[in-house]
N, C-alpha and C positions, 0 to 999 in steps of 0.2 A: 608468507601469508598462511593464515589458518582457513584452512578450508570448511564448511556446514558440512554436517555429515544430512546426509539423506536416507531415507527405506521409510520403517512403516510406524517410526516412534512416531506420535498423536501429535499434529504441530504445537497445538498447544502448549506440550512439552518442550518441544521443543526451542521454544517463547523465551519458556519462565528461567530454561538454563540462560539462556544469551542476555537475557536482561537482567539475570542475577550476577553474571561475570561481567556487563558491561555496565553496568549503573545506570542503566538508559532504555527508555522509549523512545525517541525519536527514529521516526523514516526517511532517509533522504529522497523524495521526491525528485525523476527527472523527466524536465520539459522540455527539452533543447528544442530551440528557435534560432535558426544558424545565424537569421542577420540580428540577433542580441548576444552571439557568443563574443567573447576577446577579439579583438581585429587579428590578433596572433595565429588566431584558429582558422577562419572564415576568408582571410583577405583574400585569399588567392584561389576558392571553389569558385566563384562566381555563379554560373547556372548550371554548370557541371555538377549531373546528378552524384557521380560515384567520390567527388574529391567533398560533395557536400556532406554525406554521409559520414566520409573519415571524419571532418571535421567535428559532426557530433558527435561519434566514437572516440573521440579525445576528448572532448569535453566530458563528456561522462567519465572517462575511466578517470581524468585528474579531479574530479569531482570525488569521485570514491574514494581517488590515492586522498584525497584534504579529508573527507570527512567521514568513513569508514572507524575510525579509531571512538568515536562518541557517536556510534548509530548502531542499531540492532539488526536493520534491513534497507531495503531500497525499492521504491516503488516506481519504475517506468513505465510512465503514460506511454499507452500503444500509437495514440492519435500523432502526436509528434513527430514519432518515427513510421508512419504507414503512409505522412503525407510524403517521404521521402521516397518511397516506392522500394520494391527489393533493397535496395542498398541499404536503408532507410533499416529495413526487417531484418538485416546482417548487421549494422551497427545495434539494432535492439535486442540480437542476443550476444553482441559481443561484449553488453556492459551487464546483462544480467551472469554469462560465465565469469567475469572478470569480478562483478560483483562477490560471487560463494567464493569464489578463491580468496577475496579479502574476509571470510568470517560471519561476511551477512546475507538474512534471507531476503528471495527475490518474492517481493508481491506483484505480478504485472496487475495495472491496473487498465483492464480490457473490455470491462463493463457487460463481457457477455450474457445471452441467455437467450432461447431458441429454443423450437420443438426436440425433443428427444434424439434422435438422430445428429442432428446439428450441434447441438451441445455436447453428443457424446465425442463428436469431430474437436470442436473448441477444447475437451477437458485432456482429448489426448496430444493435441497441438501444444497445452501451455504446460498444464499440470501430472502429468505421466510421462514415464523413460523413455526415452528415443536413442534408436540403435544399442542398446546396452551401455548408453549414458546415462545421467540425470537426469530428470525433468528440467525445462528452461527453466522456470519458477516453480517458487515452494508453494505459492499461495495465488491466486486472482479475486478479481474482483467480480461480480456478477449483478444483473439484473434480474430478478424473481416476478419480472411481469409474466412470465407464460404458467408459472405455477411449477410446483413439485416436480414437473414432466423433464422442464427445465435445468434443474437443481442435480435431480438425480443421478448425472452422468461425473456432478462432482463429488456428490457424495461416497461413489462409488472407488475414486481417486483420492478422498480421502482416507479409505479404511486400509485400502490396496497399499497406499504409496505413502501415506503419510501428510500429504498434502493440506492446505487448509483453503478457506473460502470466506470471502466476507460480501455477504450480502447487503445492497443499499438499499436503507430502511429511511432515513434522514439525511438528508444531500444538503450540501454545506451551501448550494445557489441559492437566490434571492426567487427564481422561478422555482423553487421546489415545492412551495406552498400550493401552487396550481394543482399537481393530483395528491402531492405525498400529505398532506393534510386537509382533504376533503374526509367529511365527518360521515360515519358510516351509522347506519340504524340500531346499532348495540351501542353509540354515544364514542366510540372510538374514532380514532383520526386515519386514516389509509395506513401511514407507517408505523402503527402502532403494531395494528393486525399484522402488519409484515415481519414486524419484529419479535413476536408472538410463534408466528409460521415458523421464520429460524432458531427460534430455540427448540421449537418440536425439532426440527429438521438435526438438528444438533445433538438431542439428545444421547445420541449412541456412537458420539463422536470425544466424548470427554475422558481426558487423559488423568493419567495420577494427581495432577496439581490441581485439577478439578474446574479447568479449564477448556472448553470445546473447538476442537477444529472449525465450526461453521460460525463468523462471526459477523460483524454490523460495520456498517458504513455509517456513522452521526457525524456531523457537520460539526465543529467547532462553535461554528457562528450562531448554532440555537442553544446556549448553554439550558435552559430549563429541560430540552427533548433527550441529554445529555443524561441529566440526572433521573429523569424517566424512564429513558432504557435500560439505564442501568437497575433503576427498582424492577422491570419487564423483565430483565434478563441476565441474572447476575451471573450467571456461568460462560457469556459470549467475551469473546476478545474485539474489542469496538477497535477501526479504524477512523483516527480524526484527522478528518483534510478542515483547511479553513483560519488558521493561522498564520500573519505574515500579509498576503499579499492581498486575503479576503477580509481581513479586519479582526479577525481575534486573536484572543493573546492565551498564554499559559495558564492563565486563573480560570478562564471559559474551561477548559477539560477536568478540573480537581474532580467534580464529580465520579466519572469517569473509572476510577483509581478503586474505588471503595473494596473490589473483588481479586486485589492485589497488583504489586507494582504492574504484574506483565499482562494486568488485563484491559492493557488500551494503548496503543501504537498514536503516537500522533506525527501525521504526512505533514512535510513543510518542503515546498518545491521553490516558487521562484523566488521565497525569502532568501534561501541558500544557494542556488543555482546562479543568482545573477547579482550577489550581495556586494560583488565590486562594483556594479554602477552607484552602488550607496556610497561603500565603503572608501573604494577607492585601491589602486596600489595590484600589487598579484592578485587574479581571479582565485588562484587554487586559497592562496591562506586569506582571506578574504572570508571564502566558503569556509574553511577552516573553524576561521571565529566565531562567523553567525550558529555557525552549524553547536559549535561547545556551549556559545550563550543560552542557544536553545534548549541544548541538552540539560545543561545545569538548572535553568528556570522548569522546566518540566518536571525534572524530577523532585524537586524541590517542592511543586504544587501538588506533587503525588501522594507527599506526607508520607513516603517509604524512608 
């Protein structure tokens, strides 16, 4: 396995090489839900916390071993594994190590954001070295409700480590209308301003390809808010959940693309994760397939 290298090259950079040698944006998104895994995995945990854990510790890693070869990164949902409790937080970082050993980068997607203090806690918990290791992940995901206060502790993780951050600007839910597009008295929508905010935040974050560590969270499912961030912010690398399981498809993100292939990641979790209830037959080549189908329609809609 090839391992990511890691230190203080600008993620961004880091991006453009793994999507230039891999022909791909796509994320393998993981959700593990132990009573939807393969009976193969799960049959024998029962309510046993620590044999439930293995169990999604296996799923993840043959998830990686199938889909790893047509993916650039991996994004594990923290909720999934915290509802497992410690063991839970042990299998979630045993598939983000397991993950950089195959080549791809870790976005944990954790949703944080919190007063200063707190955040600075979170940024060295995901995204900074531990013990004279790596950071668990290359990259998180963040909440910019507290403001810049918030933000800060990753920005500082970005310059240090190399790290990057994608802020949610446009949420791929059907509730996300409720605040993230409440119209604000300059005629803007809430996630407009926010995604405004992260390009400032960004600015001094942007590497040789001209791409910025501090990037966007757009929904697949609002293809117009898609193409409007990207006119707001052409130098962000957008992360796109909402394909697959939420209802959109490859054509929804073309926009997306315009700022080059490696300027939009698109997340696809329980399309690929659990494609053998569709598909049928082995879960791992299963995941396999969906996971190439994906990859090939993506980049194809990428116009790279």
């Amino acid at each position: 396995m090839t391992q990511v290298e890691t230190g203080t090259t600008v993620f961004g950079d880091r991006l453009v090489d793994l999507v230039d040698r891999r022909r791909s944006q796509l994320v393998l998104g993981l959700d593990p839900v132990v009573e939807l895994l393969p009976v193969e995995l799960h049959g024998d945990a029962g309510d046993v916390p620590e044999a439930r854990a293995d169990a999604v510790a296996r799923f993840c890693r043959g998830l990686i071993d199938a889909a790893a070869p047509v993916c650039v990164a991996v994004k594990p949902q923290l909720a999934f594994f915290e509802t497992l409790g410690h063991h839970g937080m042990r299998a979630f970082e045993d598939a983000c190590a397991y993950a950089r050993e195959a080549g791809l980068l870790v976005i944990a997607d954790a949703k944080r954001g919190d007063i200063g203090s707190t955040a600075r806690a979170y940024a060295a918990a995901y995204v900074e070295p531990r013990d004279g290791g790596p950071p668990v992940a290359d990259a998180i995901t963040i909440n910019p409700y507290l403001g810049r206060e918030s933000v800060e502790p990753f920005l500082g993780a970005a310059k240090r480590y190399g790290s990057g951050l994608f802020v949610l600007a446009k949420t791929s839910n059907d509730g996300s209308a409720d605040v993230q597009d409440l119209r604000l008295r300059d005629g803007e929508v809430v996630w407009q301003n926010v995604a405004r905010l992260a390009r400032e935040w960004g600015e001094g974050h942007v590497g040789e390809h001209g791409l910025s560590s501090v990037g966007l969270v757009i929904g697949a499912t609002y293809p117009r808010a898609v193409g409007e961030a990207r006119r707001l912010c052409p130098q962000q690398v957008f992360l796109l959940p909402g394909i697959g399981a939420q209802g959109a498809g490859p054509a929804d993100v073309a926009r997306a693309f315009t700022s080059g292939p490696a300027s939009a990641l698109v997340a696809v979790s329980r399309s690929i994760d659990y494609a053998f209830r569709v598909r049928g037959g082995d879960w791992r080549a299963a995941a396999r397939l969906e996971a190439t189908r994906l990859r090939d329609e993506i980049w194809a809609v990428s116009g790279w």
